[in-house]
N, C-alpha and C positions, 0 to 999 in steps of 0.2 A: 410421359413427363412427370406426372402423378409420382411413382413409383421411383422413379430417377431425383424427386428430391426427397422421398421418404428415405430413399437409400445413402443423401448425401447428410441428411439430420442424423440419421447409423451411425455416420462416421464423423460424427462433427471435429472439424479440425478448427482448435483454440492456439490462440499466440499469444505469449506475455511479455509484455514491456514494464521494466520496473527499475531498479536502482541496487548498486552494491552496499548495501547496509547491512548490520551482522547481526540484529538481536529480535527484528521479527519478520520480513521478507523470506529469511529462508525458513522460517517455521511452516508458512503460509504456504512455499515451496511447497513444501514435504507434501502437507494436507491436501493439497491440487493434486499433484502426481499422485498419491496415493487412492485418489478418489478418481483419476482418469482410469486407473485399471481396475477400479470395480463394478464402476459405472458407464463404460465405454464411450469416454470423449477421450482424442486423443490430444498431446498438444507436442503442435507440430515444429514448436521455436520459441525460444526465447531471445531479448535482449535485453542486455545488464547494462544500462547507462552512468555513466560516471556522476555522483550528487552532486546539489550545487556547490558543494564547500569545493568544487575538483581543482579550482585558482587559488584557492586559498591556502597559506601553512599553517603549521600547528597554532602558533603562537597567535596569528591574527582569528584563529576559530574561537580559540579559547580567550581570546581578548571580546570577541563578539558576543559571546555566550557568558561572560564574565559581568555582562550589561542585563541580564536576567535570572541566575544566577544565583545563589548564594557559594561563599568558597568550598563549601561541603558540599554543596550539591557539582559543581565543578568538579571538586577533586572524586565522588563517585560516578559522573559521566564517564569523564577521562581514563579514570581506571578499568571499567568496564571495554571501552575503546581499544588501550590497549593490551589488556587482557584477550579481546579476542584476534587481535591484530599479531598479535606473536602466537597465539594457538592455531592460526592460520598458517604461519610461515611454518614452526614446526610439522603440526601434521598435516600440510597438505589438502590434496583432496579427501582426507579424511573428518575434515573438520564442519561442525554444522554452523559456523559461523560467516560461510561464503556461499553465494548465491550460487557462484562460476561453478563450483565445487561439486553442490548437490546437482547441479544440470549438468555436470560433466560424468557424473557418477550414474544418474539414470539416463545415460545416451539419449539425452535431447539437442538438438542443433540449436547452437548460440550462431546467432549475425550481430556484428559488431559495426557501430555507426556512431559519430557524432554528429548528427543530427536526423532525425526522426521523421525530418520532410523532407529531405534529401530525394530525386527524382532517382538513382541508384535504388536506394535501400526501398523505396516504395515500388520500384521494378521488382526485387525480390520476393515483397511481399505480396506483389498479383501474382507471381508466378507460385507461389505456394497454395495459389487457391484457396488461402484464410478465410472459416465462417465467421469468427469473433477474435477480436481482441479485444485484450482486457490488461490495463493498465492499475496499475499497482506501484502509487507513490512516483510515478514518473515523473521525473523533472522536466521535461519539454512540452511545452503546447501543440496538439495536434493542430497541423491545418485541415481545411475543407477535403483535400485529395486524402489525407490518411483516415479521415474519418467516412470515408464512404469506397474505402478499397477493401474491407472484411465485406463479405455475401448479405451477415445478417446485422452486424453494428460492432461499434467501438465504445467498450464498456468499463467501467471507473471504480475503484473502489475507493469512498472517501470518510477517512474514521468521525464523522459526525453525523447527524440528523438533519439533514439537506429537508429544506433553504438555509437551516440556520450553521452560521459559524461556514460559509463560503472562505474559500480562500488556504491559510498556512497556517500553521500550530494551532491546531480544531482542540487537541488534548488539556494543550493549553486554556484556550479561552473558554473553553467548558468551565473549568475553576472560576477565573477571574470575574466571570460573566454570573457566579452561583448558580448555574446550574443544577437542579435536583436530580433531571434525568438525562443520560448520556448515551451515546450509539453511534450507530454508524449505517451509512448505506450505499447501495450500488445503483449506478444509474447510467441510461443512455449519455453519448456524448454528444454533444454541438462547441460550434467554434468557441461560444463564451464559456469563461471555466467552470468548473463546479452545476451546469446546467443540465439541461435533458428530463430525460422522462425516469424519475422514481420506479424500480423495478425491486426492490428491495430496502427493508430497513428493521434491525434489531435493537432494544432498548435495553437499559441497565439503569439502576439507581445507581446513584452518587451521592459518597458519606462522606463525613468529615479526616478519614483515612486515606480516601484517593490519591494521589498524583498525578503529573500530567503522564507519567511515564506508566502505572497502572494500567490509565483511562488508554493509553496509546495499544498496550498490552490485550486489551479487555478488546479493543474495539476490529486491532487485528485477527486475533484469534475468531469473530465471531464473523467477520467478514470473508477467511478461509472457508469455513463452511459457509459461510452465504454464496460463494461465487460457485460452487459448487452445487446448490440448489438453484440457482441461476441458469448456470448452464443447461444445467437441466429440465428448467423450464423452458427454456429455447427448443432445447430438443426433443422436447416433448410435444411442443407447443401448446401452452397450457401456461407461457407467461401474463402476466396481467398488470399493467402501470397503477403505479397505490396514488393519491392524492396527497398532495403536499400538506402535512399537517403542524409545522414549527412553524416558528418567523423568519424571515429573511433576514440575512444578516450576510457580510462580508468583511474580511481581518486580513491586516498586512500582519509582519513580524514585531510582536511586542517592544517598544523601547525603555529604557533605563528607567525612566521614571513609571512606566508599566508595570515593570520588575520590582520595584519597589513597593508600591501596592500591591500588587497579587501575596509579597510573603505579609503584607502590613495585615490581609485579610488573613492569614494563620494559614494560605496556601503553599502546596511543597512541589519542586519537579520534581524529585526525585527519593525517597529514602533509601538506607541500607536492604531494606527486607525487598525491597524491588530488584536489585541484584541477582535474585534468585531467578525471577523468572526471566529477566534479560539475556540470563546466560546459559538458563537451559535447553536444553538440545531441541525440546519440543515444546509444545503447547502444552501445560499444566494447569490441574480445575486450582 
């Protein structure tokens, strides 16, 4: 028996649940997959969920987002958007701006679902025999059956410094909030959101150059390689739960009069020099 789970930690099979987004999900990609073949976790599936914006059209995204916003910081969101949204259609699966893309490129099986508790799609996933999943930006709430149908857990990655800043736009209210110091971390999941057991967490300062889109940049990047040390603390066995060391805190979606203040404090979403790293193929120092 011994032996038979030393052999199944060998082989750890990982699955990712995450969302069609173009400017850091597939970065995060690459760095997973590149690090399962070096370091012998496999992963055995992905799925790509459709964002919340999937009801939404252009015009009402951009009317939502125009409520926090400045119109330059809008018209370089939007461009960005579809900047990679036509280098998608052009090149195909060649392009690093699609999740579908690079998991179709490194022959990983995609299962496609809308909805993530679906007794289907979680039939799929006992039969895969999954040791970990690990969610990345997902837009749906695990119930109780998804989070206890992986061997070893169902693992999160969320770009702030858990307990503080629970909830949606962390990149955000990092600014608003002055924060000094910024991060991100991974943690066991239970039915309440943003909960669990701290298994991970990296720090940065925060200067008066940040943005939210930066801080989003900084926190993804550093959380690719955290889930990666992660996993391999799993399979190693040799992980160990950190103490919770911020405040608690929990954030819906900023409102207009939010948006107002955040730029009243000389805070930015977005500037032009941020461009660069949204659009680069991979994660850049």
């Amino acid at each position: 028996m011994l032996f038979q789970n030393f052999l199944k930690l060998y082989n750890m099979k990982v699955f990712l649940i995450t969302q069609n987004e173009p400017f850091y999900i597939p970065k995060m990609l690459k760095v997973l997959i590149n690090d399962s073949k070096q370091k012998d976790f496999q992963i055995c599936g992905i799925t790509v969920l459709a964002p919340h914006r999937k009801n939404k059209t252009i015009r009402s995204w951009i009317k939502e987002r125009s409520q926090i916003y400045t119109y330059k910081e809008l018209f370089l969101v939007t461009s960005g958007f579809i900047f990679a949204k036509l280098f998608n259609i052009l090149r195909g699966d060649k392009s690093p701006y699609s999740v579908r893309s690079i998991t179709r490129n490194n022959r990983i099986a995609m299962y496609m679902t809308d909805n993530i508790n679906s007794e289907s799609y979680l039939n799929i996933l006992s039969k895969l025999d999954v040791d970990l999943i690990i969610s990345i930006s997902c837009p749906q709430i695990f119930n109780k059956k998804l989070l206890t149908t992986p061997r070893i857990a169902c693992i999160n990655a969320h770009g702030t410094l858990l307990p503080s800043h629970r909830g949606v736009f962390g990149s955000w209210w990092m600014l608003y909030c002055g924060d000094s110091e910024g991060g991100s971390t991974i943690h066991t999941m239970v039915e309440e959101v943003d909960k669990g057991e701290i298994i991970w967490q990296k720090t940065f300062k925060i200067d008066k150059y940040h943005t939210q889109f930066s801080i989003a940049y900084q926190t993804k990047k550093d959380m690719a390689c955290g889930l990666s040390e992660v996993i391999m603390g799993y399979k190693n066995m040799s992980l160990q739960p950190l103490m919770p060391l911020y405040k608690s805190s929990y954030h819906y979606a900023p409102t207009k009069e939010l948006g107002v203040d955040f730029h009243k404090k000389g805070n930015r979403v977005i500037r032009f020099r941020d461009l660069k790293y949204m659009l680069s193929n991979d994660f850049v120092q």
